[in-house]
Every structure is written in C-alpha cells, then in structure tokens.
ZADO-1210 file (C-alpha; in nm, 4 decimals, padded with zeros to 6 digits):
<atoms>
<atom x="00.1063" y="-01.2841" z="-04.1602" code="UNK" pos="1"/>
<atom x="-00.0101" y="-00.9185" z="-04.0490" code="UNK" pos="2"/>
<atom x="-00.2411" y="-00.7540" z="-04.2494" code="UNK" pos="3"/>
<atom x="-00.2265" y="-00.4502" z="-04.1081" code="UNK" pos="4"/>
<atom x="00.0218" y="-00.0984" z="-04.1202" code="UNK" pos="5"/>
<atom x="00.0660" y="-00.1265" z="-03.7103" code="UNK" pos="6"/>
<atom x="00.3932" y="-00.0957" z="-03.5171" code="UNK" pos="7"/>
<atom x="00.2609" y="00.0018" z="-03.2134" code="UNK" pos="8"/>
<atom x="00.0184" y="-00.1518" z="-02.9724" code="UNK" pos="9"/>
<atom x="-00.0743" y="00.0809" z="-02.7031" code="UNK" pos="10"/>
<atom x="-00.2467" y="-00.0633" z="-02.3503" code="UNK" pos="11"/>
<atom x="-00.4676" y="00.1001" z="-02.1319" code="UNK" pos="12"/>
<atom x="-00.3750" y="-00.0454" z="-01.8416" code="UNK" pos="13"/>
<atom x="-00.7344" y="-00.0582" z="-01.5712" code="UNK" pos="14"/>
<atom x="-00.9824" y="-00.2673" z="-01.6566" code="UNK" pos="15"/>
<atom x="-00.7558" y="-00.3965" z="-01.9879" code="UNK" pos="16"/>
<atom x="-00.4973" y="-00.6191" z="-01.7783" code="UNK" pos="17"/>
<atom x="-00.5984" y="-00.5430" z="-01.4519" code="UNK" pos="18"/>
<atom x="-00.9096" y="-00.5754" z="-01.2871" code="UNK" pos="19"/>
<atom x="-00.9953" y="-00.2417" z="-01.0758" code="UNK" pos="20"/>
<atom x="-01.2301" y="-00.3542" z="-00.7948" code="UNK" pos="21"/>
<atom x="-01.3010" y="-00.0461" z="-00.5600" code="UNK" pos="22"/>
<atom x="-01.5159" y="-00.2407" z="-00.3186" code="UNK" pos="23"/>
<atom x="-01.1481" y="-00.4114" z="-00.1820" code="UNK" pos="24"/>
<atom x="-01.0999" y="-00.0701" z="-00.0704" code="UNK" pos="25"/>
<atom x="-01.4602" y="00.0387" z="00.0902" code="UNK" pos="26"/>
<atom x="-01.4911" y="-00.3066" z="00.2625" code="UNK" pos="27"/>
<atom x="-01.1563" y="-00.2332" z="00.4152" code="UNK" pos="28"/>
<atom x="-01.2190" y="00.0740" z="00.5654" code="UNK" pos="29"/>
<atom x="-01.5925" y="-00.0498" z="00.6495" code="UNK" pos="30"/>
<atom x="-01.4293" y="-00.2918" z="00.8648" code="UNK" pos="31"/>
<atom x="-01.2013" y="-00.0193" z="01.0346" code="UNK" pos="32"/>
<atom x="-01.4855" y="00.1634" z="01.1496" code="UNK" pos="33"/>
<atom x="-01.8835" y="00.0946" z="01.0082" code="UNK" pos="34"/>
<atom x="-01.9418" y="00.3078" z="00.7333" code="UNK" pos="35"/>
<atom x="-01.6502" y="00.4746" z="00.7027" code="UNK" pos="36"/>
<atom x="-01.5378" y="00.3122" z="00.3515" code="UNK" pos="37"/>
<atom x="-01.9055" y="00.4265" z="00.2001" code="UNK" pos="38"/>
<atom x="-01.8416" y="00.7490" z="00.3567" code="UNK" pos="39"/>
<atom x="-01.4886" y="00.7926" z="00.1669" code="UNK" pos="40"/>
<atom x="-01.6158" y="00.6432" z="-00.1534" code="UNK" pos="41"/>
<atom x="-01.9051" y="00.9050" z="-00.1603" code="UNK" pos="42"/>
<atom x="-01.6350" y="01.1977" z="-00.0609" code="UNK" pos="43"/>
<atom x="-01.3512" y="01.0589" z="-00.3177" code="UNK" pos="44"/>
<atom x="-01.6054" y="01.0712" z="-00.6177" code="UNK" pos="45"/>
<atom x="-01.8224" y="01.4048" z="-00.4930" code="UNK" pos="46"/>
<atom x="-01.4125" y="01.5569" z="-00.5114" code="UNK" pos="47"/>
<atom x="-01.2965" y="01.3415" z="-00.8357" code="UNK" pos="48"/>
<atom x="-01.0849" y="01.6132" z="-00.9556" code="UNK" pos="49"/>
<atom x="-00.8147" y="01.6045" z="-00.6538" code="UNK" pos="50"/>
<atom x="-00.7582" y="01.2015" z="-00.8158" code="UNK" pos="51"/>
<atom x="-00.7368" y="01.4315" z="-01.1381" code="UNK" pos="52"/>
<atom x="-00.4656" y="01.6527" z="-01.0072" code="UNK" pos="53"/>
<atom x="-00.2746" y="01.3839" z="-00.7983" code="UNK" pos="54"/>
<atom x="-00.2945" y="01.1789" z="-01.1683" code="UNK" pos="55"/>
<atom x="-00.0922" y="01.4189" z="-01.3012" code="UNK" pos="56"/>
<atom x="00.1417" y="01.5188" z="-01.0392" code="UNK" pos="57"/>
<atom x="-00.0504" y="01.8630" z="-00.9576" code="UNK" pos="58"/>
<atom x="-00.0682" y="01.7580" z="-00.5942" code="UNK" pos="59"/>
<atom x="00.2054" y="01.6635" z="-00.3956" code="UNK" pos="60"/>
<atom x="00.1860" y="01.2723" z="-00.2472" code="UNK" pos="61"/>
<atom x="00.1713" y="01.4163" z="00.0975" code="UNK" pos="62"/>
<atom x="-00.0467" y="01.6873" z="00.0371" code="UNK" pos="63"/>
<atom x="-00.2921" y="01.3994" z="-00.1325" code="UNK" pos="64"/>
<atom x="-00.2197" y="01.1351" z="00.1515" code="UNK" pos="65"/>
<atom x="-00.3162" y="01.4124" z="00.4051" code="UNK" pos="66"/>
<atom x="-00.6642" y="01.4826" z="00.2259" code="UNK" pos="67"/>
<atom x="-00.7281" y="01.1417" z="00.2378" code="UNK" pos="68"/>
<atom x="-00.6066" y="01.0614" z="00.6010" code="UNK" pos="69"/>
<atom x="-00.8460" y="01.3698" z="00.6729" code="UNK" pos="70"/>
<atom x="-01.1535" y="01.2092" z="00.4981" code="UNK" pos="71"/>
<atom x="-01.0747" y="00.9285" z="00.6828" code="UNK" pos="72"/>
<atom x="-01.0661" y="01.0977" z="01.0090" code="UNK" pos="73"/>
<atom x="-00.7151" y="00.9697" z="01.0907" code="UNK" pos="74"/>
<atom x="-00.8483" y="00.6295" z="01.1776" code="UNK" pos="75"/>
<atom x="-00.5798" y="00.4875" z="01.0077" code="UNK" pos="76"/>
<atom x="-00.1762" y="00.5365" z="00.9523" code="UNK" pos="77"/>
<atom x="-00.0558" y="00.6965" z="00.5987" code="UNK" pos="78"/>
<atom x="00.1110" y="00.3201" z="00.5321" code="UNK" pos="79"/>
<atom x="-00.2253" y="00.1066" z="00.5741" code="UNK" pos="80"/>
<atom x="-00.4180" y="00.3976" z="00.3643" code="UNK" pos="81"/>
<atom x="-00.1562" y="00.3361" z="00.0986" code="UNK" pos="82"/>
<atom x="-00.1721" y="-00.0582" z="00.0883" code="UNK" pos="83"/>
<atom x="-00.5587" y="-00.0262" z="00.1573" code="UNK" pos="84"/>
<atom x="-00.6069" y="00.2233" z="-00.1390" code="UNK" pos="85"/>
<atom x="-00.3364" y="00.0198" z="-00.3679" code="UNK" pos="86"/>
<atom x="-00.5130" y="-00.3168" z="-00.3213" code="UNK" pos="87"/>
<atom x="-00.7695" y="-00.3091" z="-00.6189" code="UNK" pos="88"/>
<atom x="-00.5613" y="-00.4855" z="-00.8493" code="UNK" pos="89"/>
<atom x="-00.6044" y="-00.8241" z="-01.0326" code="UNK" pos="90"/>
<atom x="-00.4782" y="-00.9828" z="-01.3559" code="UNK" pos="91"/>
<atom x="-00.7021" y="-01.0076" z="-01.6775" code="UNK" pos="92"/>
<atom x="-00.5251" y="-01.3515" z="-01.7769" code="UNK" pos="93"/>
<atom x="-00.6700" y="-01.3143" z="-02.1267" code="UNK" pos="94"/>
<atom x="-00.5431" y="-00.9851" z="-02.2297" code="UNK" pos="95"/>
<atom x="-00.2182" y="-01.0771" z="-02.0619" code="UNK" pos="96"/>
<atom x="-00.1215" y="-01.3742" z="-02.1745" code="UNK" pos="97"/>
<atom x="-00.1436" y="-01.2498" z="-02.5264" code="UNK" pos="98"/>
<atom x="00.1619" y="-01.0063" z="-02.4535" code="UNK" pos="99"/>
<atom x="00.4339" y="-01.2411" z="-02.5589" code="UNK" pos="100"/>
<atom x="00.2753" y="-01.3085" z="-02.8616" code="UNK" pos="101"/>
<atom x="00.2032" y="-00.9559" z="-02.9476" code="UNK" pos="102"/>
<atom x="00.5854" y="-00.8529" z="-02.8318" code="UNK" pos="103"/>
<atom x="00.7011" y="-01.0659" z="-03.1180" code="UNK" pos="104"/>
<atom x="00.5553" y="-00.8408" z="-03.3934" code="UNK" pos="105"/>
<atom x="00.4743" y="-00.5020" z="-03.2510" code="UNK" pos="106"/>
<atom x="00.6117" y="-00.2741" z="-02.9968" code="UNK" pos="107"/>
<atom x="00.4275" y="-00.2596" z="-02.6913" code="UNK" pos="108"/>
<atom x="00.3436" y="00.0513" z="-02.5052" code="UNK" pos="109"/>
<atom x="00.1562" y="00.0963" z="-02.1331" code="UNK" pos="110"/>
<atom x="-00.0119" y="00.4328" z="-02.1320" code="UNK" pos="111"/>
<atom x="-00.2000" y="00.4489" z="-01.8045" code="UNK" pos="112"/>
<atom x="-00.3614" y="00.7626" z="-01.6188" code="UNK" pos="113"/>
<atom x="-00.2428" y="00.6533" z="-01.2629" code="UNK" pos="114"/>
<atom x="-00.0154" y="00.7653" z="-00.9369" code="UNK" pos="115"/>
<atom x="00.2668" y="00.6935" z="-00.7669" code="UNK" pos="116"/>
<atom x="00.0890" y="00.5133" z="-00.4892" code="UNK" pos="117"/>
<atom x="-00.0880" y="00.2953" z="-00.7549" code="UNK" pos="118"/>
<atom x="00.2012" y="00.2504" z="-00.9089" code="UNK" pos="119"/>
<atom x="00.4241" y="00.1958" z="-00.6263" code="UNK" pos="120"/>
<atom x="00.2158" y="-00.0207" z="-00.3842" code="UNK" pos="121"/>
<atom x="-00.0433" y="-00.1850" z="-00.6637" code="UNK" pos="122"/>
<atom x="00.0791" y="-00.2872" z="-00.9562" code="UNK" pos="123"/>
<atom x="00.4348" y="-00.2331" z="-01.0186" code="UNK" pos="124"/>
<atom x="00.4921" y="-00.6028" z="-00.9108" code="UNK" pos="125"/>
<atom x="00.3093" y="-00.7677" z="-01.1481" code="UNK" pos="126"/>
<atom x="00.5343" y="-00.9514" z="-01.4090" code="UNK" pos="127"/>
<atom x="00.4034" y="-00.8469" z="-01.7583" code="UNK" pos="128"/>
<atom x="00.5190" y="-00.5357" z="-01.7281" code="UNK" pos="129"/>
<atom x="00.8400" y="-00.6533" z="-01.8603" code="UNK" pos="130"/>
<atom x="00.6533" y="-00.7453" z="-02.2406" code="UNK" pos="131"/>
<atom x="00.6100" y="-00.3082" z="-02.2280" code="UNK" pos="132"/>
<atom x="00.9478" y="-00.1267" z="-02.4114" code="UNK" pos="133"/>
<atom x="00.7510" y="00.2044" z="-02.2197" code="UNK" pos="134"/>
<atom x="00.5255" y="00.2581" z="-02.0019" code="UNK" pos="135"/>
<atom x="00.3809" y="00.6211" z="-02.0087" code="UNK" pos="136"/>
<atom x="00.2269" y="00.7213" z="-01.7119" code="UNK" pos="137"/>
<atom x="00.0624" y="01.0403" z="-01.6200" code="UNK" pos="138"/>
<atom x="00.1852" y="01.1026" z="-01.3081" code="UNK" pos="139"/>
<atom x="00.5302" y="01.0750" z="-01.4760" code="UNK" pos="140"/>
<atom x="00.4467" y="01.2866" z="-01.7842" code="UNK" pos="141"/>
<atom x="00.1886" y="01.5380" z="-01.6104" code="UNK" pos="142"/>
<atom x="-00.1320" y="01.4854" z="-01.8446" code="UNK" pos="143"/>
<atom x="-00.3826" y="01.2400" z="-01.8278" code="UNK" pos="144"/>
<atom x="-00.6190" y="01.0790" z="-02.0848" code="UNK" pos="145"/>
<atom x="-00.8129" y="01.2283" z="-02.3130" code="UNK" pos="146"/>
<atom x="-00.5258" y="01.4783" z="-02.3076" code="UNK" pos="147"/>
<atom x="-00.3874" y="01.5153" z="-02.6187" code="UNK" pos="148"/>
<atom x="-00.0299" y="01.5587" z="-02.5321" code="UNK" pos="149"/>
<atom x="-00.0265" y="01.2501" z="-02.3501" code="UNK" pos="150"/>
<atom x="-00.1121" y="01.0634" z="-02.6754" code="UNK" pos="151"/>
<atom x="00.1646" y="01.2734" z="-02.8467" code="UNK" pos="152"/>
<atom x="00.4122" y="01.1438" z="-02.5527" code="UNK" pos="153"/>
<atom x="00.3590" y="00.7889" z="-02.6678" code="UNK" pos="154"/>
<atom x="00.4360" y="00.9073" z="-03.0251" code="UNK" pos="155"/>
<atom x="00.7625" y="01.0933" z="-02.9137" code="UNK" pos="156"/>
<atom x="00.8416" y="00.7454" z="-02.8024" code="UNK" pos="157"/>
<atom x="00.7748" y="00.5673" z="-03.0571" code="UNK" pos="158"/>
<atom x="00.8846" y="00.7653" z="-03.3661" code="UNK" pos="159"/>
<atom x="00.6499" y="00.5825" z="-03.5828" code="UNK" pos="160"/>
<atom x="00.3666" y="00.7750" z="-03.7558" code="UNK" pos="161"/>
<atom x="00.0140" y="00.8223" z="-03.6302" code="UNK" pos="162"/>
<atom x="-00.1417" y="00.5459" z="-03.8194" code="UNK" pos="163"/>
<atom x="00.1274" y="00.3039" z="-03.7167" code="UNK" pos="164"/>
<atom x="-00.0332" y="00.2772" z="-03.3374" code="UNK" pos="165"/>
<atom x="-00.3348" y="00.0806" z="-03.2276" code="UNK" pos="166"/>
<atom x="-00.4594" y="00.1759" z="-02.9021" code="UNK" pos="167"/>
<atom x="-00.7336" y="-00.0155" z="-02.6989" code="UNK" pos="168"/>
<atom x="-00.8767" y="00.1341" z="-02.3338" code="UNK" pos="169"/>
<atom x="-01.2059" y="00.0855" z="-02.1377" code="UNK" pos="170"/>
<atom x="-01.3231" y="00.4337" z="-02.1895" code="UNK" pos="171"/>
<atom x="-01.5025" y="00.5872" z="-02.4839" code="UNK" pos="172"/>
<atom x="-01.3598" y="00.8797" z="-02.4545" code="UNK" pos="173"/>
<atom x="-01.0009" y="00.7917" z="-02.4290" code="UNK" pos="174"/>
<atom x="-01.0337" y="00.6236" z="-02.7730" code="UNK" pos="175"/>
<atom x="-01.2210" y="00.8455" z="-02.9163" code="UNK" pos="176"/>
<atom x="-00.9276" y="01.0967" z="-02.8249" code="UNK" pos="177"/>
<atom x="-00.6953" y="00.8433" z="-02.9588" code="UNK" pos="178"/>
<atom x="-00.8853" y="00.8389" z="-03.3317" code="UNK" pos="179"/>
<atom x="-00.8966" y="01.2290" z="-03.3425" code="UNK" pos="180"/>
<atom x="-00.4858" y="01.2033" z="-03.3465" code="UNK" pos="181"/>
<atom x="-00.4890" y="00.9558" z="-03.6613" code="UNK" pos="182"/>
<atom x="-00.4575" y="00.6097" z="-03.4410" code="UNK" pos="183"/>
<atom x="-00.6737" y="00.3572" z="-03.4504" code="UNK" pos="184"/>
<atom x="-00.8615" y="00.2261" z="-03.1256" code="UNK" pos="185"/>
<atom x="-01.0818" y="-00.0159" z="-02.9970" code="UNK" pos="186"/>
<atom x="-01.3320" y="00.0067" z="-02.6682" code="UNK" pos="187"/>
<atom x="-01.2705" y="-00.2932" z="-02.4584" code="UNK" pos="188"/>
<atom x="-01.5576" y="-00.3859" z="-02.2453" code="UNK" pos="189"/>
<atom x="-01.4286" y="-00.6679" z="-01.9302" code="UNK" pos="190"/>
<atom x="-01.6984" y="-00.8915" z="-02.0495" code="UNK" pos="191"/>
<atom x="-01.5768" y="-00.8557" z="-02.4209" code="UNK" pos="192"/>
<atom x="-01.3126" y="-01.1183" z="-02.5988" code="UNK" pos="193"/>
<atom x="-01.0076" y="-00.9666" z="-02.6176" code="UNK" pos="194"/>
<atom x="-00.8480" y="-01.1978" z="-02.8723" code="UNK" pos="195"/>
<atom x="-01.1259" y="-01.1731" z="-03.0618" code="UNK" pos="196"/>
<atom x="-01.0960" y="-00.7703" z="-03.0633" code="UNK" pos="197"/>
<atom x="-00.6838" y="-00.8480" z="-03.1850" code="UNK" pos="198"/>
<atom x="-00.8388" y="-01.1202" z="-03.4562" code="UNK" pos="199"/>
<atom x="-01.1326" y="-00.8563" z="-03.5906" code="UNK" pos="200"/>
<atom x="-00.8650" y="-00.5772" z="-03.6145" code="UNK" pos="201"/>
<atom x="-00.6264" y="-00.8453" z="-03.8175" code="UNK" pos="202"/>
<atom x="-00.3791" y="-00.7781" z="-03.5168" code="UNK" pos="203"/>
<atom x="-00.3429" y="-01.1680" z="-03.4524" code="UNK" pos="204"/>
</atoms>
C-alpha cells in the first residue's frame, strides 16, 4: 500500500529514461570531415543559449537548422544534420520498465526541456511514451526548466495540489526549482538505483 500523499509522478525525460550520449553526434561529423564534430561541439556549448531559445520555441526550426548548417560549413544536407543531431538517444531499461507499474497508482507526467527535432527525429518513437497521460514539453509550452511556469504547466494539467506531485530529473537545479513550488523531488544520478530512489521515497 502507498504511504505517501502523491498523485503525480513527474519524469525528466534525458538522462532519466534516455541515455543522452553527445559523442554519437561529434564522431559523426568527425567522420564527415576530421575535426569538424569537436569543432561544432566547442561552438554549440561556447553559444548554449541559441539551444536555450530553440528549447523554447524563440527561434524558428529553420532559422536554428541554418545556424547549425553554418557551423558546420554546409558539409552536410539539413536532413542528415537532423538525424545526425537526433541520434543520442538510448533507453534506461530500469527507469522504464517501472512505468507500468507506476501507471497503475499515479498519473504519469513527461516534462522535458527539448525541440522539435529531438522530438521529432529522436525520441518520439520510443514506446513508453504511451505509460505518460502528458507530456509537457518546452518547445510546446515556451519555457524551459528551472522556469517556474513550466512547473505550473504540469500543475494546470494535473489539477492536483502542489504536494500531490513527485518530480525526479538529473539536474540540481531543476529539482531544486521543483521543491521551491511545494513538490517534492529527487536528483537522479545514471549510476544511481532508480527503484531504490521510488522504494526510499515509499513510491513503490
């Protein structure tokens, strides 16, 4: 039986149930041309806030596919950057096969800073996706995490009351964010036990 005052179990989604594995997309371009994936990776982070923007649907996808493409120095078409910059992806079997078990108790919410190329040529074929009644997404809703109206988006969801969520991400910050709103949160850590994290919280 639960022992806890949760409706609501709230997913990162990076580094939770997926693995995010940026060297996919360096070695890729590496083998396009030598260097040219270091040279990208050193450009995408030194400009971190255009990913910001594009997260939240600031930038258009074109206008962010031809900053890219122009990093890149055209070496490649907009189609293979999109597959090449989408394929980063791979399943945390731990986290994920404790959805259907979690689905029967709680709702189940995906809030994810991402972008529609992400979304559309990464990970919106992976199956467990259908365990989520929402996924909120900040390309969709135009704030990212530690934003506090994202949070508030999952609430306007949800209808249930602060307290009533449980929220676990990667980043510090992002639950920390979480906690000032009245949820509670856990850091996961990819080396960590998730069902242990679910069994310490009484969630399982």
């Amino acid at each position: 039986m639960t022992k806890n005052n949760y409706k609501v179990i709230v997913f990162d989604l990076g580094d939770v149930l997926l693995n995010v594995d940026s060297q996919r997309l360096i070695d890729k371009l590496n083998n396009v041309e030598a260097g040219l994936g270091d040279r990208f990776h050193l450009l995408y982070f030194e400009n971190y806030h255009i990913h910001c923007e594009y997260e939240k649907n600031n930038i258009s996808r074109e206008e962010f596919t031809d900053k890219m493409l122009s990093w890149l120095n055209f070496k490649i078409s907009a189609e293979e950057f999109f597959n090449f910059y989408s394929d980063l992806f791979s399943p945390i079997d731990e986290t994920i096969n404790l959805l259907p078990l979690l689905k029967q108790k709680y709702q189940l919410v995906l809030l994810s800073n991402t972008n529609f190329i992400h979304h559309k040529y990464g990970w919106e074929k992976y199956e467990f996706l259908k365990y989520f009644d929402k996924m909120i997404l900040s390309h969709e809703v135009g704030f990212r995490k530690p934003e506090k109206k994202i949070y508030e988006a999952v609430e306007n969801f949800t209808g249930s009351y602060p307290f009533e969520h449980f929220f676990i991400d990667d980043l510090l910050e992002n639950v920390e964010a979480a906690k000032s709103l009245g949820w509670d949160a856990a850091q996961y850590l990819k080396n960590d036990s998730f069902t242990y994290l679910l069994k310490e919280w009484k969630i399982i």
